[in-house]
C-alpha positions as CSV (number, residue, x, y, z in Angstrom):
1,X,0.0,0.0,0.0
2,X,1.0,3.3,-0.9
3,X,0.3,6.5,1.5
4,X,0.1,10.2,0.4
5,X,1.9,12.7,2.7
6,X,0.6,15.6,3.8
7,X,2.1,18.8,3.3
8,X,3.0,21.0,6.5
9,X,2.0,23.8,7.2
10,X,5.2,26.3,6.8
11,X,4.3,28.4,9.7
12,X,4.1,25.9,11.8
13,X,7.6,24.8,13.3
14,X,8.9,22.2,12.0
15,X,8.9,19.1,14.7
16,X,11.8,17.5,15.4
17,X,12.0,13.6,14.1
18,X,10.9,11.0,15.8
19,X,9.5,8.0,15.5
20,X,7.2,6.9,13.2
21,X,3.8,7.1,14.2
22,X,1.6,3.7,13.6
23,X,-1.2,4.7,11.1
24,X,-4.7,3.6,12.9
25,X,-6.1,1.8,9.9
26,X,-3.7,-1.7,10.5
27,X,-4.4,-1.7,14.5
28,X,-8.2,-1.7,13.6
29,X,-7.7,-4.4,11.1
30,X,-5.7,-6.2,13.9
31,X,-8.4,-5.6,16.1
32,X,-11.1,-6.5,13.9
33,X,-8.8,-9.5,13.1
34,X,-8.0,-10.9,16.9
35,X,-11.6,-10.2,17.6
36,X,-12.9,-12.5,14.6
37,X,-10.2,-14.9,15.8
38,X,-11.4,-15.1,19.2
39,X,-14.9,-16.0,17.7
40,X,-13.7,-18.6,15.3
41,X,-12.0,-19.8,18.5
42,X,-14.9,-19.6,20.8
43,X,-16.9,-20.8,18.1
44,X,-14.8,-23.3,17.4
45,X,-14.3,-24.5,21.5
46,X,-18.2,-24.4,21.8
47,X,-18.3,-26.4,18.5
48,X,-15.9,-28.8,20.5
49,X,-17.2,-28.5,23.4
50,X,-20.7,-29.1,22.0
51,X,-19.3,-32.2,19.7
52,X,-18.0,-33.7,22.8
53,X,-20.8,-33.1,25.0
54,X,-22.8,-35.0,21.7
55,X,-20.0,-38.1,21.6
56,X,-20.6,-38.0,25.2
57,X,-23.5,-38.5,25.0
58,X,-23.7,-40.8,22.5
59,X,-21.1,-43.0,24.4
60,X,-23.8,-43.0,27.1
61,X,-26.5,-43.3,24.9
62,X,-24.4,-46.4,23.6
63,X,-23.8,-47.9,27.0
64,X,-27.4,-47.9,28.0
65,X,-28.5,-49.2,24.9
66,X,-25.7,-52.0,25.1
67,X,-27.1,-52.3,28.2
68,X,-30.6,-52.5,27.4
69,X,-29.7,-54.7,24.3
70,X,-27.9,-57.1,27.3
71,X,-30.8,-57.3,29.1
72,X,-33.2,-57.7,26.1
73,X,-30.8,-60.4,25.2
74,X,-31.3,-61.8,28.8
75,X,-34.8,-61.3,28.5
76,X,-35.2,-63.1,25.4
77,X,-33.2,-65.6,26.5
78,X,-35.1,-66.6,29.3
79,X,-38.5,-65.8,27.4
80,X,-37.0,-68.2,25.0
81,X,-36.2,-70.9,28.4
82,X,-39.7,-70.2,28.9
83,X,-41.4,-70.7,25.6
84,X,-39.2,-74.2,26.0
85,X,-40.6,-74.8,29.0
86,X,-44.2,-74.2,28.1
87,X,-44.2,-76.0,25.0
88,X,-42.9,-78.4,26.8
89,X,-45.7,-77.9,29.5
90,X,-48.3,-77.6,26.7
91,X,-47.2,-80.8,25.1
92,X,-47.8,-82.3,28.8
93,X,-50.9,-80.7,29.4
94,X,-51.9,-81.9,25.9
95,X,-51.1,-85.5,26.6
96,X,-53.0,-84.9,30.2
97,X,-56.2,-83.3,28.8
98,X,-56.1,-86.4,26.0
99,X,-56.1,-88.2,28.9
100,X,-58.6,-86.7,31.2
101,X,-61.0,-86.5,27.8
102,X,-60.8,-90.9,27.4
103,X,-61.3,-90.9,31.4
104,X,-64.2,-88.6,31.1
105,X,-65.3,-90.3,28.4
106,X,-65.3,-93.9,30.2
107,X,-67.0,-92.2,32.8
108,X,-70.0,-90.9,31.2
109,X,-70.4,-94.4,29.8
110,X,-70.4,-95.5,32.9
111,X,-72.7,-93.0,34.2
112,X,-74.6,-93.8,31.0
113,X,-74.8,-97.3,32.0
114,X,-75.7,-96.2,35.5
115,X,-78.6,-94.0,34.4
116,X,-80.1,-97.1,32.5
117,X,-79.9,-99.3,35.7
118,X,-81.2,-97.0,37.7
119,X,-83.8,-96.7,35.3
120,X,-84.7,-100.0,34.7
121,X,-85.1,-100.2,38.6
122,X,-87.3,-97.7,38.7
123,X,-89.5,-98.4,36.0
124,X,-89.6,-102.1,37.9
125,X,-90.4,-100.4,41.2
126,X,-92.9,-97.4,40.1
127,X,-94.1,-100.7,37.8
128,X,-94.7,-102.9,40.7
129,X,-96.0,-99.8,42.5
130,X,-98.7,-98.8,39.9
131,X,-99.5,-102.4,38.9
132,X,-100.4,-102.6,43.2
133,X,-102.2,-99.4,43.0
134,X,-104.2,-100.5,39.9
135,X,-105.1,-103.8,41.5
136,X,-106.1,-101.8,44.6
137,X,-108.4,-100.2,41.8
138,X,-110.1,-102.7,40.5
139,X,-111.2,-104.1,44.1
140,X,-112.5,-100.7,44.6
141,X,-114.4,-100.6,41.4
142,X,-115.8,-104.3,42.3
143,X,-116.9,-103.6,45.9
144,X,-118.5,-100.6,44.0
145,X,-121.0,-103.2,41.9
146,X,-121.0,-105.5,44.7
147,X,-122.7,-103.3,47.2
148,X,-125.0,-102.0,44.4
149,X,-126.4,-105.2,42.5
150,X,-125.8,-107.4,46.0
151,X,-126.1,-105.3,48.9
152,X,-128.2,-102.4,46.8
153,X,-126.7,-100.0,48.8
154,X,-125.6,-96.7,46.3
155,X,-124.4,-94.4,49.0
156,X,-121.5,-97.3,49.5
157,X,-121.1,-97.7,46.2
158,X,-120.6,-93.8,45.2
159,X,-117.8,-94.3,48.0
160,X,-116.1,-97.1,46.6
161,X,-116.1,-94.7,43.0
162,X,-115.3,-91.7,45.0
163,X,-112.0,-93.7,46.5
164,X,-111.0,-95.1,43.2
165,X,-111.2,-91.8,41.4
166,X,-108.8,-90.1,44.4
167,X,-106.5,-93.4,43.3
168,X,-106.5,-92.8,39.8
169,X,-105.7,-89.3,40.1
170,X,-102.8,-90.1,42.2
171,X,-101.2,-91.8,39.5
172,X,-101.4,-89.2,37.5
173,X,-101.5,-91.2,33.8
174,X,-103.1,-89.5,30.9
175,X,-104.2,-92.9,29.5
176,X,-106.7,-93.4,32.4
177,X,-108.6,-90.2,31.6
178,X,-111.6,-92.9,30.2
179,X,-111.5,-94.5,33.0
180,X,-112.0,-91.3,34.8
181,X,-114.7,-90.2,33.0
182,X,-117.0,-93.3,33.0
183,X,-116.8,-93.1,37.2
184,X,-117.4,-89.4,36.7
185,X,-120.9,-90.3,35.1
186,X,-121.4,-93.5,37.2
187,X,-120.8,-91.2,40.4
188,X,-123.6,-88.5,38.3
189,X,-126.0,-91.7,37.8
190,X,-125.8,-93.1,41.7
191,X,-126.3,-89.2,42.9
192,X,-129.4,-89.6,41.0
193,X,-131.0,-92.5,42.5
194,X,-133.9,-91.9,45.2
195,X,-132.4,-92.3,48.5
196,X,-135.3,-93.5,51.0
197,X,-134.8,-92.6,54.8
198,X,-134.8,-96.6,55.9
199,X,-134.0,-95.3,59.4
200,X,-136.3,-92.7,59.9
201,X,-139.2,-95.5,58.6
202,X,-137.8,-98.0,60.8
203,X,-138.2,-96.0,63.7
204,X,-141.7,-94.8,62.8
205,X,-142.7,-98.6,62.6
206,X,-141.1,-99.3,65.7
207,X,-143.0,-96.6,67.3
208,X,-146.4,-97.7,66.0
209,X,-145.5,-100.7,67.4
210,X,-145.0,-100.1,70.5
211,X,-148.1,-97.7,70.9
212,X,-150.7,-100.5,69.5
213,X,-151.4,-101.7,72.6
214,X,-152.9,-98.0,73.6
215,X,-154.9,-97.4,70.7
216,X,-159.0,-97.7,71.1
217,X,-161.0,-100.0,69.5
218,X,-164.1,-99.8,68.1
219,X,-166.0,-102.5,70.1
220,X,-164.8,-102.0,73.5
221,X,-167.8,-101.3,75.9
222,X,-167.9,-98.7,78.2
223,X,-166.7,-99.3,82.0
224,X,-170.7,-97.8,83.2
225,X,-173.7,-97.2,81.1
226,X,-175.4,-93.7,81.2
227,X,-178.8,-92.9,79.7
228,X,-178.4,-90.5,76.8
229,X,-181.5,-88.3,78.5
230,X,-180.3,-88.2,81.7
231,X,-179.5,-84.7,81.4
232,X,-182.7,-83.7,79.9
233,X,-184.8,-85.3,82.9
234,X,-181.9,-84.1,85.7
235,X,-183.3,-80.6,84.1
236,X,-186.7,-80.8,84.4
237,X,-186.7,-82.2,87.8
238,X,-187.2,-79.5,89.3
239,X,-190.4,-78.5,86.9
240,X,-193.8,-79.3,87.3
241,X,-195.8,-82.8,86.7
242,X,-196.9,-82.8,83.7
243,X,-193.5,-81.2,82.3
244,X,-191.6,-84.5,84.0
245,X,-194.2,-86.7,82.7
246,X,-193.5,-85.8,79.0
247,X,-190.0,-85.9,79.7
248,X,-190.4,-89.7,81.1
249,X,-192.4,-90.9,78.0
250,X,-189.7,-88.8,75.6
251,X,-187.4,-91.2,77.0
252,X,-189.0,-94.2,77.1
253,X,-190.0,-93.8,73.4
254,X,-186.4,-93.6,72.8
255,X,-185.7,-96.6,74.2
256,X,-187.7,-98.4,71.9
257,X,-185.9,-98.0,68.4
258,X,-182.1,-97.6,67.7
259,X,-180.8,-95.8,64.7
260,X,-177.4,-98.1,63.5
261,X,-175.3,-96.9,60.3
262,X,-174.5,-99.5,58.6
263,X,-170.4,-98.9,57.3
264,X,-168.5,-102.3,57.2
265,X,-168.4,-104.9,59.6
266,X,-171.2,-105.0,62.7
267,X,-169.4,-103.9,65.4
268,X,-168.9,-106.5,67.9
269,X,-168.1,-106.5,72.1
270,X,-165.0,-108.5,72.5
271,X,-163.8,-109.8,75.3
272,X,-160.6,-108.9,76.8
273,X,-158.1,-111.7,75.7
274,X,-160.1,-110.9,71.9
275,X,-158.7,-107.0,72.9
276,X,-155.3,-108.3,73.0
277,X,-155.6,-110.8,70.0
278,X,-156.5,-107.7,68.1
279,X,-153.9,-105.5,69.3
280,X,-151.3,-108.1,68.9
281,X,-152.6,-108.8,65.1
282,X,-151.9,-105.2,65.1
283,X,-148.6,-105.4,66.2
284,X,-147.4,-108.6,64.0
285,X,-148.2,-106.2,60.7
286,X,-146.5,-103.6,61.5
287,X,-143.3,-105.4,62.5
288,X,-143.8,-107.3,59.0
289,X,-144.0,-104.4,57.3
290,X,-140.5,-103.5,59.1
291,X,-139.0,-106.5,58.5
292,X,-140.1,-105.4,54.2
293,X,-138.8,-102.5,55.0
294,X,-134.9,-103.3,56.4
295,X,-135.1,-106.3,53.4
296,X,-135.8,-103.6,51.2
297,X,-138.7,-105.5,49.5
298,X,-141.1,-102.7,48.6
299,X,-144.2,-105.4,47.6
300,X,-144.3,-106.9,51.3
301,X,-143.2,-104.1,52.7
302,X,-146.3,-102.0,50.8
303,X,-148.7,-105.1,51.1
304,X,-147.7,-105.3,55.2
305,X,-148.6,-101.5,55.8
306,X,-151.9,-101.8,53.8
307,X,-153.1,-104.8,55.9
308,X,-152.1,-102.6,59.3
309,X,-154.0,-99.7,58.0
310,X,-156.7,-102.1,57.4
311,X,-156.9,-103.5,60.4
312,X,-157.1,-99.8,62.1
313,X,-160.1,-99.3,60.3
314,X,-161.8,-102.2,60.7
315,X,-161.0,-102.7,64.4
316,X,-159.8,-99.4,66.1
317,X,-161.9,-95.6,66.3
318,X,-160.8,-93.4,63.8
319,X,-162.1,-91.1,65.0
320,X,-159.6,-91.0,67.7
321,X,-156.4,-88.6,67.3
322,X,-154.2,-91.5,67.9
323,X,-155.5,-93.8,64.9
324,X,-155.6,-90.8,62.5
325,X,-152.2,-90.1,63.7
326,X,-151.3,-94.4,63.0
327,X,-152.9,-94.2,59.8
328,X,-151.3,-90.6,58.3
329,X,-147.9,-92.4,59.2
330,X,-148.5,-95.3,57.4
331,X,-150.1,-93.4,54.8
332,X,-146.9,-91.7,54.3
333,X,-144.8,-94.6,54.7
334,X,-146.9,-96.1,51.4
335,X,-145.5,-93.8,49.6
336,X,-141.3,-95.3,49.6
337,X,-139.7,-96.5,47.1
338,X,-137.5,-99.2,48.9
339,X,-136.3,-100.5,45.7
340,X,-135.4,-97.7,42.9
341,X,-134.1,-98.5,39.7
342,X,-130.1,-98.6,40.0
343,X,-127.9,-97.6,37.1
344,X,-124.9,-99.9,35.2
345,X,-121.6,-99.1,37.1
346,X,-119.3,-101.8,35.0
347,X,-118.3,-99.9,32.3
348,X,-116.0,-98.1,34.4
349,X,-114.2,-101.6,35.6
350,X,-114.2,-103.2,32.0
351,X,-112.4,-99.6,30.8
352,X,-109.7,-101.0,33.7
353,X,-109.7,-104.2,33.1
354,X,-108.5,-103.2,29.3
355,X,-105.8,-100.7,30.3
356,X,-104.6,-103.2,32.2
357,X,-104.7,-106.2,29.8
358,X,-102.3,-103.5,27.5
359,X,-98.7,-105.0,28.4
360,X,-96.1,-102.0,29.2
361,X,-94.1,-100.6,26.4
């Protein structure tokens, strides 16, 4: 580089030499210069220091990442001694659930087998039960038709129904509904049949009976005789002659003619062991007729009453409250039916009978 001098000023003095002075330009250059240095430096120390902050960082990132690949290794090592080991597990569980599958197999063959014995026993016992229960039936159904075409007694037969239904229904078998319904319309058809009150006619025979012996009769004289105009002439006793004079030939006139009705049989004075004959006679028909009655033949029984009540007419006052009361009751007792038509109660036991003759499936 070149520099221009400057010309001095001749009035000034002229300085003496010295040295050279340093021009300003080159020391700001030199500054400007040291300071860029010192910034590349700095720069470049940061960039160091920054670079090996990074490699150490990378030289831990490495070590923990060796690390962690180390441990992964482990980790998958053992994972991998484990897999092994459950496989191995899994091979044994395997063969121990085939196992367990041909033992539970074998045992529900055997329960299988179990079921049909016990099975087989109970259809032998509830079969032996219900083949009990359905003779028990039957002898039900046959005292039923027994004590009605035998004994003709329909209330015990309707019980004998009643009972047998209550059995039936215990069993609880569709196939018997038949059976139910014919003693449903059996039980109907004895509800229906006229039930006379045997006791109740019994009793009133009984009581007849045992009043025959105080009932009047028609012929018995009286203990004393009184004159029917006694009265009359006791009245006029105490009137003058002539008055008791026409009372005396009143009542002698009287005495002349008797008026008799003429109804049946002349009445008859009997004597006293007659009296009993008749009231024993009495007594002999009535307990005929309740002998008819307990037999429960309604012709003797009927022809019995009507030969009682005959014999109150003929030999007994009817006027008397105690013969009209003798002859209303046997009146009314006329009037039973001791032998009503029964119904047919078989069809009930012949339905049985068939089930019964069905052998089991």
């Amino acid at each position: 580089m070149t520099t221009t001098p400057t010309p001095t000023d001749p009035a000034e003095p002229t300085p003496t030499p010295s040295a050279p002075p340093v021009p300003a330009a080159p020391r700001r250059r030199r500054g400007l210069a040291l300071l860029l240095l010192l910034i590349v430096v700095s720069a470049v120390a940061a960039a160091a220091f920054w670079v090996w902050q990074q490699q150490q960082s990378l030289v831990k990132d490495n070590s923990r990442h060796e690390e962690l690949i180390g441990r992964l290794s482990r980790n998958l090592a053992l994972l991998e001694t484990q897999a092994k080991a459950m496989d191995t597990r899994q091979a044994d569980l395997a063969a121990v659930l085939q196992r367990n599958s041909a033992e539970i197999a074998d045992f529900s063959r055997r329960i299988d087998e179990h079921d049909q014995v016990v099975g087989n026993l109970n259809e032998q016992v509830a079969g032996g039960r219900n083949r009990f229960v359905m003779a028990s039936i039957e002898n039900l159904l046959l005292l039923a038709n027994d004590r009605l075409q035998i004994a003709r007694d329909p209330a015990s037969a309707l019980v004998a129904l009643q009972e047998a239904d209550q059995r039936i229904a215990g069993l609880r078998d569709p196939r018997l509904f038949n059976v139910r319904q014919a003693i449903a319309e059996e039980r109907t058809a004895l509800q229906a049949v006229p039930q006379p009150d045997y006791a109740g006619a019994a009793l009133s025979l009984s009581s007849l009976a045992a009043r025959a012996e105080q009932l009047p009769l028609r012929a018995r004289a009286p203990d004393h005789y009184e004159s029917a105009v006694r009265g009359p002439a006791a009245a006029v006793a105490d009137s003058t002659r002539w008055e008791r004079f026409k009372a005396s030939v009143t009542q002698a006139l009287r005495g002349m003619f008797t008026l008799r009705r003429n109804q049946g049989p002349e009445a008859r004075l009997l004597a006293p062991q007659d009296e009993a004959l008749v009231h024993h006679v009495l007594m002999l028909r009535l307990e005929a007729a309740r002998a008819a009655l307990l037999r429960g033949d309604t012709v003797s029984f009927r022809d019995a009453g009507a030969g009682a009540a005959a014999w109150l007419h003929q030999y007994f006052r009817e006027e008397d409250p105690a013969v009209r009361g003798a002859l209303a009751d046997l009146d009314r007792l006329q009037q039973l039916q001791l032998s009503p038509p029964l119904p047919e109660i078989t069809r009930s036991l012949a339905l049985l009978r068939a089930h019964m003759d069905v052998p089991a499936r």
